[in-house]
C-alpha positions as CSV (number, residue, x, y, z in Angstrom):
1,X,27.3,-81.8,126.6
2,X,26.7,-85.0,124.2
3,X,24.5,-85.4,121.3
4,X,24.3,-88.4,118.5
5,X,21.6,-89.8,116.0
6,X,20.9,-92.9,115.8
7,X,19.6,-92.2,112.1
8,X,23.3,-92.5,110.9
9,X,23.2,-96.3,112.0
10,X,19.7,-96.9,110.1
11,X,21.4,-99.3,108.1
12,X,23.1,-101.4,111.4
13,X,20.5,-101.3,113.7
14,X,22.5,-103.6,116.3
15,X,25.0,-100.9,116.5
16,X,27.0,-100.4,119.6
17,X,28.5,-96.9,119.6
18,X,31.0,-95.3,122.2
19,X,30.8,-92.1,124.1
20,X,33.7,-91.1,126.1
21,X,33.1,-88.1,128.3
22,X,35.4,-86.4,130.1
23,X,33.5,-83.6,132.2
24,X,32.6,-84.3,135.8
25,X,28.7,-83.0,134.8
26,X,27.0,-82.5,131.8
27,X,24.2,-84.1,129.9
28,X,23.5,-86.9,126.9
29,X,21.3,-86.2,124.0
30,X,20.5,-89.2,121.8
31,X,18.0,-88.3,118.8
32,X,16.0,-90.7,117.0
33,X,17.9,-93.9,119.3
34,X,18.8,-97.2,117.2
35,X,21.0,-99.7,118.4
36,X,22.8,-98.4,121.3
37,X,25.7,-96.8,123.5
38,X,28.2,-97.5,126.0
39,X,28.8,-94.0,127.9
40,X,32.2,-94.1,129.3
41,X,32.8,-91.5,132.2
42,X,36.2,-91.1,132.0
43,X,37.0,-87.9,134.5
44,X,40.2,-86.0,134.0
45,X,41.3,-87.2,138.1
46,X,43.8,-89.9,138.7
47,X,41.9,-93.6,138.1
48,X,42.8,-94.5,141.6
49,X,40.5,-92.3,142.4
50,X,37.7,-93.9,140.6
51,X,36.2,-96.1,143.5
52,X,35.7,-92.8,145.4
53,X,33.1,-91.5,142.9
54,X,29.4,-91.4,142.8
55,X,27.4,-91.2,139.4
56,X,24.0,-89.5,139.2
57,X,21.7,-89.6,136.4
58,X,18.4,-87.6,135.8
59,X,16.5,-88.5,132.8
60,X,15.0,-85.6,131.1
61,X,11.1,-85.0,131.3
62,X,10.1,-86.2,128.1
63,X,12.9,-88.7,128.0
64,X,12.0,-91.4,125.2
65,X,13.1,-94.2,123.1
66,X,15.6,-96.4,125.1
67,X,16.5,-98.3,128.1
68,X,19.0,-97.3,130.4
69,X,21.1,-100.0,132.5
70,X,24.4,-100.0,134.7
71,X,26.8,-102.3,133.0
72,X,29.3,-104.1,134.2
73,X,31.7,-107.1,132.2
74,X,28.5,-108.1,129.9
75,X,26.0,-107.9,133.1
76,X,23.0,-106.0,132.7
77,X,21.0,-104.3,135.5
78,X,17.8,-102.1,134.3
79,X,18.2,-98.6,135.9
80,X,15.7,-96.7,133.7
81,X,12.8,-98.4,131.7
82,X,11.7,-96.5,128.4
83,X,8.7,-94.6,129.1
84,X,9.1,-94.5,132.9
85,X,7.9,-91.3,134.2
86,X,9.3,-90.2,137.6
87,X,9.5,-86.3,137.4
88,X,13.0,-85.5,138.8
89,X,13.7,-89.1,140.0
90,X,18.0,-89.3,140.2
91,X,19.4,-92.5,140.1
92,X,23.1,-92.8,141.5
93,X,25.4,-95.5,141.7
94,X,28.8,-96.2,142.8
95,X,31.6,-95.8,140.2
96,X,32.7,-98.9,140.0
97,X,29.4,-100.5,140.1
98,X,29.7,-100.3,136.4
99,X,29.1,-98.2,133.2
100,X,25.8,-97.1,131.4
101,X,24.7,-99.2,128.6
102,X,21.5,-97.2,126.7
103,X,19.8,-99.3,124.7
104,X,17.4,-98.3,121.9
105,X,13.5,-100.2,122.0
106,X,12.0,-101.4,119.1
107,X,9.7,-98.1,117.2
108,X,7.3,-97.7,114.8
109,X,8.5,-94.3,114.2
110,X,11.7,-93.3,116.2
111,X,11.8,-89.5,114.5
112,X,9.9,-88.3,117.2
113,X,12.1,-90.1,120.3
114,X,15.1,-88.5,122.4
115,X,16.6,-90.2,124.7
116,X,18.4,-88.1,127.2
117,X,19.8,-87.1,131.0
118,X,21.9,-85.0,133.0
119,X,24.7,-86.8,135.0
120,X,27.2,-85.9,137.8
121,X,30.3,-87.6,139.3
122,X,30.8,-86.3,143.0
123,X,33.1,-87.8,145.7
124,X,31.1,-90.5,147.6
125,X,31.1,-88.0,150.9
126,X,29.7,-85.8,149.1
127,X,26.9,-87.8,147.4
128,X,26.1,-89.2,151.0
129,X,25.3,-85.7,152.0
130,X,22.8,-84.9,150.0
131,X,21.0,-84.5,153.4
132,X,21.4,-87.3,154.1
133,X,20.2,-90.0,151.7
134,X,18.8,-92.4,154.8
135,X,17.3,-89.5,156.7
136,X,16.6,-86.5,154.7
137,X,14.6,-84.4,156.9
138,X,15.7,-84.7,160.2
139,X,17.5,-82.2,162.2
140,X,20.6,-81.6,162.1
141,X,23.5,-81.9,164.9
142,X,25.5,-79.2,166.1
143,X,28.6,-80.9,164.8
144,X,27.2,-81.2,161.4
145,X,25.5,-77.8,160.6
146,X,29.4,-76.5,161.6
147,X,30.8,-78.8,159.3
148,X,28.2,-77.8,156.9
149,X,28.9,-74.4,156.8
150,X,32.1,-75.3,155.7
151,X,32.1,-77.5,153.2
152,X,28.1,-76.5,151.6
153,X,28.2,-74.9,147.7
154,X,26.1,-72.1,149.0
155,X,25.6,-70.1,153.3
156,X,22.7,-67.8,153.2
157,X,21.1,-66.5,156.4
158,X,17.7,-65.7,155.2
159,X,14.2,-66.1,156.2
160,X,11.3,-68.5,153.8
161,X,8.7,-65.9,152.1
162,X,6.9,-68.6,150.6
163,X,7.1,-72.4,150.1
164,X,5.5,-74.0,147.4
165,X,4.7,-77.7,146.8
166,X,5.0,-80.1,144.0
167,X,3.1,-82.7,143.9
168,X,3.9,-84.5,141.1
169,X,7.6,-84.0,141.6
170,X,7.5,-84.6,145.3
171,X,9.3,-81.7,146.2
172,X,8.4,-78.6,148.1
173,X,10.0,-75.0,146.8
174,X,11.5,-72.3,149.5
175,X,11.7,-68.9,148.5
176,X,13.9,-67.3,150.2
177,X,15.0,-63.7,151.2
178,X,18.5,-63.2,151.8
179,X,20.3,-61.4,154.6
180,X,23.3,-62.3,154.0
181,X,25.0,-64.2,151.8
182,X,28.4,-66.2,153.3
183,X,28.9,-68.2,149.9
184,X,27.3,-69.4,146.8
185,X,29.3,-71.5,143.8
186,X,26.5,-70.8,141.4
187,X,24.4,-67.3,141.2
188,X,21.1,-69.4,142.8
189,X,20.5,-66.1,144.7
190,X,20.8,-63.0,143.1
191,X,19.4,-59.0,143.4
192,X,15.8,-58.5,142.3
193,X,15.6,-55.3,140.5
194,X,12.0,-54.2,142.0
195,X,13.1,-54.3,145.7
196,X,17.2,-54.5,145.5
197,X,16.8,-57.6,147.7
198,X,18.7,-60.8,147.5
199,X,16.2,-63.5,146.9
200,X,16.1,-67.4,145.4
201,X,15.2,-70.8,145.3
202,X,16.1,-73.6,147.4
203,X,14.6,-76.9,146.6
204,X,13.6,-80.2,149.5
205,X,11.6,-83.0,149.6
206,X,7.6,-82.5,149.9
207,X,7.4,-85.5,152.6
208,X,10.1,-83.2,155.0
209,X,6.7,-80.8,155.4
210,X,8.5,-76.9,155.4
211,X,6.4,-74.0,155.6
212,X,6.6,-70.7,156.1
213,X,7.9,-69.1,159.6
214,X,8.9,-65.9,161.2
215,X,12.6,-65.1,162.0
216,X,15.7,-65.8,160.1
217,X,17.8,-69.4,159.3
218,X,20.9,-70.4,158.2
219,X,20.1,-72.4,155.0
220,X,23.4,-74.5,153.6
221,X,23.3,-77.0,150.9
222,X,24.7,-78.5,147.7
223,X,24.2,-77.7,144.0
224,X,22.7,-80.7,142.3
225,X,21.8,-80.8,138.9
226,X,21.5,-76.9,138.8
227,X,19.4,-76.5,141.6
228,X,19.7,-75.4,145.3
229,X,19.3,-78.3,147.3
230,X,18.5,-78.3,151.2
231,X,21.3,-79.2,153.7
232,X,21.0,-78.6,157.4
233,X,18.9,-75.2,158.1
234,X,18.6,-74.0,162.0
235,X,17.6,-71.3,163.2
236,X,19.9,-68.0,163.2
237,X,20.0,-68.1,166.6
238,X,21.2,-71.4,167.1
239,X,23.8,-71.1,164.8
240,X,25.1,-68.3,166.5
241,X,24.8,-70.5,169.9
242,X,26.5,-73.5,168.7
243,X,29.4,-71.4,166.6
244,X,30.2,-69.5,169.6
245,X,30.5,-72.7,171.9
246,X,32.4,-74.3,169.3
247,X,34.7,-70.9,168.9
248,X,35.4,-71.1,173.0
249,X,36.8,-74.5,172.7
250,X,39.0,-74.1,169.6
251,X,36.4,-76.9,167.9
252,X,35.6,-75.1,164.7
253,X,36.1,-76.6,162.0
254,X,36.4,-73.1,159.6
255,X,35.7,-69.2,160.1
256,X,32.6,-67.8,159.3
257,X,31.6,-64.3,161.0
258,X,28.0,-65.6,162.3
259,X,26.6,-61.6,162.8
């Protein structure tokens, strides 16, 4: 986590100030913005690794006060315009595409602007499968929902109690009720006091239409931004049909037990 005040450059308002961060996620706070700053995201990995990384960005709500841009040896390409208002809009872009440049707009009164985001570096492959960036909501094949079950941040077999929709945000909310519960990196599901049931949140785009329906699924997916995003999600029962085919030719890629 970065913060900085542009109120200690009042007095150099073309100021260009440096942020080096080394974290793979995190976030960038700049109060009252003047002037501006190169964010350099400089990962603790080997630099020859560079080219295989993604960078995210998700401006904060209420986000205020500055431009953001990819940079790249003086070239400037507008990513985020001040005052653009896309609730949970991400905006990713190769590695080597370039750094961010935020720039500061002109103010009357810049006490009452922040300019901010979250940001994540992930491995290309990784960024790809965000299910999947070309084709979000269709189905997925046998050989990727066993690859998935692999390599996801969280394996629940659970059924949807309730979806709810966002419209403003363009997203549709499953809430789920856990069976079972292969993996999780974060604690997205947890136990509900009232009912001692494993129950959470995972999070999909409104246009892929989920609602609620009987009978249990296999939900995998990624952590992005600290929320439960959707991967590939069949049906229990298929699962269990293509993991057992897979199993009686030696083709699985990991062990899972799929009861």
């Amino acid at each position: 986590l970065s913060s900085c005040s542009g109120l200690t450059h009042e007095s150099h308002r073309k100021d260009v100030e440096q942020v080096y961060l080394r974290c793979s996620e995190g976030s960038i706070e700049w109060m009252y913005p003047t002037g501006a700053l190169i964010v350099n995201l400089r990962p603790n990995i080997s630099p020859a690794s560079y080219k295989h990384l993604t960078v995210c960005i998700k401006p904060f709500k209420d986000s205020a006060g500055a431009n953001i841009y990819l940079e790249k040896t003086g070239e400037l390409k507008l990513l985020v315009r001040d005052g653009e208002r896309s609730p949970s809009r991400v905006y990713c872009f190769g590695y080597d595409q370039g750094g961010l440049f935020v720039e500061a707009t002109p103010q009357q009164d810049i006490s009452r602007k922040i300019t901010g985001f979250q940001y994540e570096l992930m491995s290309k492959g990784m960024a790809a499968d965000l299910h999947t960036a070309s084709a979000p909501c269709r189905p997925c094949s046998d050989t990727e929902v066993l690859l998935a079950v692999c390599t996801s941040d969280f394996v629940i077999r659970g059924s949807i109690q309730n979806v709810t929709n966002e419209a403003e945000e363009q997203e549709s909310i499953i809430h789920v009720g856990v069976n079972k519960l292969y993996r999780q990196k974060s604690k997205v599901f947890q136990l509900t006091g009232e009912s001692g049931n494993w129950r959470g949140q995972i999070k999909t785009l409104l246009e892929c239409g989920v609602k609620p329906g009987d009978g249990d699924f296999l939900f995998t997916g990624r952590m992005h931004f600290g929320e439960a995003r959707l991967g590939c999600a069949p049906r229990f029962k298929d699962f269990q049909r293509m993991y057992k085919e897979a199993k009686d030719k030696g083709l699985n890629p990991c062990e899972i037990g799929p009861d």
